[in-house]
C-alpha positions as CSV (number, residue, x, y, z in Angstrom):
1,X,25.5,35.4,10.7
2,X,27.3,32.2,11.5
3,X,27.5,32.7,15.0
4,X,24.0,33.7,15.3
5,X,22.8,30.7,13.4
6,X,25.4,27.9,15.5
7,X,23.8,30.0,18.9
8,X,20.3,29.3,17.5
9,X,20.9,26.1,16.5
10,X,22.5,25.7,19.8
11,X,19.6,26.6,22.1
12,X,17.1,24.7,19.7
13,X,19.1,21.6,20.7
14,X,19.5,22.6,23.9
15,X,15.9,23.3,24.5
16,X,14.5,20.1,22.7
17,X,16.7,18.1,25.3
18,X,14.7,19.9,28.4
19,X,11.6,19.0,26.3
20,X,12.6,15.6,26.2
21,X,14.2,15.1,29.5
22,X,10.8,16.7,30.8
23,X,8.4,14.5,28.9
24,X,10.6,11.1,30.1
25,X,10.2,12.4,33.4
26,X,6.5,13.3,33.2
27,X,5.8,9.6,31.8
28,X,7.9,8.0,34.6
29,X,8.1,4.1,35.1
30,X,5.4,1.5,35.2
31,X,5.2,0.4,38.7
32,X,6.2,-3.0,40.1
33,X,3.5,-6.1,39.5
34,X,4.0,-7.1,43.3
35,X,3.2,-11.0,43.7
36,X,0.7,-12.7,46.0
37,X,3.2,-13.5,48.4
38,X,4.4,-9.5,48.6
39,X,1.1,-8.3,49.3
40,X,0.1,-10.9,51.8
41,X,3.8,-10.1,53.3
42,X,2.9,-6.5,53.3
43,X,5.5,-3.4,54.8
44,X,6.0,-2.0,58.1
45,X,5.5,1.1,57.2
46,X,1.8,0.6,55.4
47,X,-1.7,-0.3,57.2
48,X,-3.9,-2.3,55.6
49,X,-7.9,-2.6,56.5
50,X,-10.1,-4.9,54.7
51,X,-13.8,-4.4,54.0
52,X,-16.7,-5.2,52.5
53,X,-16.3,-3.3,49.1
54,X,-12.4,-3.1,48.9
55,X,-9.2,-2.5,50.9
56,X,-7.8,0.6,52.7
57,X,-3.9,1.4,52.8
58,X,-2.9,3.9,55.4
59,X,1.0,5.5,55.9
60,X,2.5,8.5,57.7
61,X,4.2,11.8,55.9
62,X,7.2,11.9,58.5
63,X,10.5,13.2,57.2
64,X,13.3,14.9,59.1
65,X,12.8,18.2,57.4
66,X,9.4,18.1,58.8
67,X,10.8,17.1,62.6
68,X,13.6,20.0,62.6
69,X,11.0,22.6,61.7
70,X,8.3,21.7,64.3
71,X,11.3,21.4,66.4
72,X,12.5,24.8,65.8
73,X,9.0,26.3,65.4
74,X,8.3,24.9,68.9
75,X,11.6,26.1,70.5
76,X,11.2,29.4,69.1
77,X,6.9,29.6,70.4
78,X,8.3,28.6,73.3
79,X,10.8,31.5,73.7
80,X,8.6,34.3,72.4
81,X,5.9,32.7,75.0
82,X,8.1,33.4,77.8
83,X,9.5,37.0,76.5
84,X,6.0,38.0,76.5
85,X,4.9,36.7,79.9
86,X,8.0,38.6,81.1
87,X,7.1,41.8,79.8
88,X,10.6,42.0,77.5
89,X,8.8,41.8,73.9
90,X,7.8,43.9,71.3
91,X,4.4,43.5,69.5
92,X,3.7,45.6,66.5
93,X,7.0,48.1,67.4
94,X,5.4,48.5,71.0
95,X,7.4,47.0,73.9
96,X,4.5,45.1,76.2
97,X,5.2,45.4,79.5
98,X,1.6,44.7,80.7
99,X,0.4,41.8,78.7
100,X,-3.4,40.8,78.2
101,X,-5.1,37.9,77.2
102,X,-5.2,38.8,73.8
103,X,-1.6,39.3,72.9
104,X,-1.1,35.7,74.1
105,X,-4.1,34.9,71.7
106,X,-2.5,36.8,69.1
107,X,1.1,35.8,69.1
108,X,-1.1,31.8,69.2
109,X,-2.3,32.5,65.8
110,X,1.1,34.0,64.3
111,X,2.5,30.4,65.1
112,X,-0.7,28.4,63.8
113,X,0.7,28.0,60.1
114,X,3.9,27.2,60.9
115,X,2.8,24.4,63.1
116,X,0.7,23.0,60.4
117,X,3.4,23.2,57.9
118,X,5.7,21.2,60.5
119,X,2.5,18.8,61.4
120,X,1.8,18.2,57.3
121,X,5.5,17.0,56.8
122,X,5.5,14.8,60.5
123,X,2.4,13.6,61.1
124,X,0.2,13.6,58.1
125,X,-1.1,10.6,56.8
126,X,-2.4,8.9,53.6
127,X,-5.3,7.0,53.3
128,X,-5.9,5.1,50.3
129,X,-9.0,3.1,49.3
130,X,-9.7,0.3,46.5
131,X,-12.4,-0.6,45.4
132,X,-13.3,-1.8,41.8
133,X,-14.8,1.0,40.2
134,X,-12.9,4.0,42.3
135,X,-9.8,5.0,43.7
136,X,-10.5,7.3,46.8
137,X,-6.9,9.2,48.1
138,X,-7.5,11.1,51.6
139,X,-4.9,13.3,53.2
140,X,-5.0,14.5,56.5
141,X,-3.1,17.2,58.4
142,X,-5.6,16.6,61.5
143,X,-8.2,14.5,61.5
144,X,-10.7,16.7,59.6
145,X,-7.6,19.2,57.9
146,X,-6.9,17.8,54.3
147,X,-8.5,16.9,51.5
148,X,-10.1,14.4,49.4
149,X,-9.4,13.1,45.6
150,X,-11.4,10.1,43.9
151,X,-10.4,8.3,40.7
152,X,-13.3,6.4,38.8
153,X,-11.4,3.4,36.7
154,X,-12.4,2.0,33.8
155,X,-11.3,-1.8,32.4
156,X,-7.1,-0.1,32.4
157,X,-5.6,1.4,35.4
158,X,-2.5,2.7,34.5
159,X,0.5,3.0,38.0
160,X,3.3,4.8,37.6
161,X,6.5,6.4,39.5
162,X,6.4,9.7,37.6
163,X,7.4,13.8,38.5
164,X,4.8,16.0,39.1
165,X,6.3,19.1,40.0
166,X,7.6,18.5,43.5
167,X,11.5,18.6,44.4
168,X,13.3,17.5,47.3
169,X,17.1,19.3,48.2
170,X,16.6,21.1,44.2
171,X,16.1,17.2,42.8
172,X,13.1,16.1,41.0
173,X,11.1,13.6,43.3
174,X,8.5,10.7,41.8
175,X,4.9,10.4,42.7
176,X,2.8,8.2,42.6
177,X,0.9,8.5,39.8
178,X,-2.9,5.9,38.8
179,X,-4.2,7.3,35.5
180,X,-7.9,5.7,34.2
181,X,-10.2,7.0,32.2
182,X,-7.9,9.8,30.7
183,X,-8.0,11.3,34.6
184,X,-5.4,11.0,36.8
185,X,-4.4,11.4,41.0
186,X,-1.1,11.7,42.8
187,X,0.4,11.7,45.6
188,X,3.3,10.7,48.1
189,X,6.0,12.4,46.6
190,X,8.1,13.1,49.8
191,X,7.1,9.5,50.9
192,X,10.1,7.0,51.2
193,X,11.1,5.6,48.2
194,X,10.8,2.1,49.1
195,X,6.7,3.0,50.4
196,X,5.8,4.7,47.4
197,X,7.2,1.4,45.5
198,X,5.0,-0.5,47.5
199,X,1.7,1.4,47.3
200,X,2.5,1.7,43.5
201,X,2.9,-2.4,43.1
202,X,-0.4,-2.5,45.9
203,X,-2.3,-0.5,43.6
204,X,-1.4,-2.5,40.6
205,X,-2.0,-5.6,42.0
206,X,-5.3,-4.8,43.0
207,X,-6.5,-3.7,39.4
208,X,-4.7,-6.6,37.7
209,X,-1.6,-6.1,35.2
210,X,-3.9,-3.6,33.3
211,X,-2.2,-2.6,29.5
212,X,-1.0,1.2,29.2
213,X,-3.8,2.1,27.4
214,X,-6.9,0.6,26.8
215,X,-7.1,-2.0,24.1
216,X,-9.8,-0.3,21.7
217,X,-7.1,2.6,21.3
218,X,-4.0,0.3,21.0
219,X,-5.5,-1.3,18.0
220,X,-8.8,-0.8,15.6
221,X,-11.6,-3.3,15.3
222,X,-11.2,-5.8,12.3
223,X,-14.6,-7.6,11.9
224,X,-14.0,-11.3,10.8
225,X,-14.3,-12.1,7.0
């Protein structure tokens, strides 16, 4: 019995430490207030359009994971390209000696996903739009390939650096995470570290130094005497 109760009392330890080390990891850390002079100075990596209503930020997805596989994805299209024009492949079990239009077609849409896979981790991009009463996040593969969260924001806008499930060689990577209204969007978790820092601090900025929560919940209402 004692060994069963010190391995029980063992894993219960063990476990609340995951629990914990999970929900610090879920909460993150508050992003950087960036000043006036760090916004107008802005970074190399980011593009910024002003308009009417608010201001756009704009970045490219390119890591080197994401250039070795379109690499090798294109070497090896190439290859299978030419071993089929040559009449030295096999398609289905079949050697083709005679190829038609259609195998070419066919072996052109084997290689489609694995292109975009190499195209979302090269030469996707971000787009990321202010405004005062919505936070719009576009992501594009292509030009009409992606997809499309908004954000509505109330008087608190919460930024944070925070894990959301994604992992980069096995090791937990931060997002960037803008929480309003009890909702919630993120995004850039493969980004570079020092662009998601930025776009964390530009989002910030632009919805002032807004409290964690909003103050009606941090405190009740005490009417004067």
């Amino acid at each position: 019995m004692g060994l069963r109760d010190d391995f029980l009392a063992k894993f219960a330890r063990l476990k609340a430490e995951a629990e914990a080390r999970q929900a610090s990891m879920a909460a993150g850390r508050e992003a950087k207030l960036l000043t006036d002079e760090e916004v107008a100075r802005g970074h190399p990596k980011v593009k910024v359009e002003s308009g009417f209503q608010g201001v756009t930020y704009g970045v490219r997805l390119g890591t080197w994971f994401g250039w070795f596989w379109l690499i090798f994805t294109s070497v090896h299209c190439v290859a299978l390209f030419y071993g089929l024009s040559q009449g030295s492949l096999k398609m289905n079990g079949r050697m083709v000696t005679q190829p038609e239009w259609w195998h070419f077609a066919l072996l052109a849409l084997f290689y489609v996903p694995f292109f975009l896979v190499g195209f979302a981790f090269t030469l996707a991009r971000y787009r990321l739009t202010l405004t005062d009463k919505l936070v719009t996040l576009r992501w594009r593969i292509l030009p009409y390939l992606g997809w499309t969260s908004t954000l509505p924001t109330g008087d608190a806008v919460k930024v944070t650096l925070a894990f959301r499930g994604s992992k980069q060689n096995k090791q937990p990577v931060d997002a960037v995470v803008v929480a309003s209204q009890g909702k919630e969007i993120h995004f850039g978790a493969f980004l570079p570290e020092d662009v998601k820092e930025h776009l964390a601090g530009l989002i910030r900025h632009y919805h002032g130094d807004s409290p964690s929560v909003d103050a009606r919940e941090a405190a009740p209402f005490i009417a004067n005497p």
